[in-house]
C-alpha positions as CSV (number, residue, x, y, z in Angstrom):
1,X,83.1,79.6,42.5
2,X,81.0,81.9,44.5
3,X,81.7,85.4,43.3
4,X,79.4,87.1,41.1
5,X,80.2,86.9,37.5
6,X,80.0,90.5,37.2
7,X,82.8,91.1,40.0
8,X,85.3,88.8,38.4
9,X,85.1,91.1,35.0
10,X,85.6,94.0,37.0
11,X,88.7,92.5,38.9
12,X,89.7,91.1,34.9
13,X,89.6,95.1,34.3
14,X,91.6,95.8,36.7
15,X,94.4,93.2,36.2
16,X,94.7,94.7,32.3
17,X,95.3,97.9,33.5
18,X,97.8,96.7,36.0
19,X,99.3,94.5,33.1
20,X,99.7,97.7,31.3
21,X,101.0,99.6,34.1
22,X,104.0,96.7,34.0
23,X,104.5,97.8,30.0
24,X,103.0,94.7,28.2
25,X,101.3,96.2,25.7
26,X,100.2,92.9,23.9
27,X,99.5,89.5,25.4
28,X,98.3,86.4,24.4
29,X,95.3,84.7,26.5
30,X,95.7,80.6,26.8
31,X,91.9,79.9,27.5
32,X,90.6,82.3,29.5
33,X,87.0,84.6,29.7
34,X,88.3,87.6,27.5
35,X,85.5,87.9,24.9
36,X,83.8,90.8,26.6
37,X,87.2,92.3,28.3
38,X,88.7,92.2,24.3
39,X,86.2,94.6,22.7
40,X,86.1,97.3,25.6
41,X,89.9,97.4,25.7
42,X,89.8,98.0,22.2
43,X,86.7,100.4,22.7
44,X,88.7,102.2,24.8
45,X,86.3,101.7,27.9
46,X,89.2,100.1,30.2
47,X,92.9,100.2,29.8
48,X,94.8,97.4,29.0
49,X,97.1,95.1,26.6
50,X,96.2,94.4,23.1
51,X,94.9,90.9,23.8
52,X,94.5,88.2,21.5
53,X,92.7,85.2,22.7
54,X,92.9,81.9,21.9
55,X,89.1,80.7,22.7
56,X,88.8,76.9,23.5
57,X,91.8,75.3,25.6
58,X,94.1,73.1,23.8
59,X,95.7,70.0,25.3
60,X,97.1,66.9,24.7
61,X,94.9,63.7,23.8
62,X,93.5,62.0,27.3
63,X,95.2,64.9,29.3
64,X,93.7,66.3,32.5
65,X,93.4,69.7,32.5
């Protein structure tokens, strides 16, 4: 909750390429903040998975998330 915004893309970054490393080479994100990771994976800037997010969580009527 304290970390710097810009540190916890960096360490998002990291964990693609690591995700790569393990041989998934496409993944599915379940509400998560991918937006800017997406396009510079794609750009080629990082390494990492094809990634294909999902945006806004889904769940069930009432739920707690």
């Amino acid at each position: 909750m304290t970390a710097d915004v810009g540190y916890g893309h960096l360490v998002a970054a990291q964990q693609a390429r690591m995700t790569l490393m393990r041989r998934f080479t496409t993944v599915r994100d379940a509400d998560g903040p991918v937006f800017a990771l997406k396009p510079a994976i794609d750009e080629h800037l990082f390494a990492g998975p094809r990634i294909f997010p999902s945006g806004a969580m889904i769940s069930q009527t009432g739920g707690e998330v």
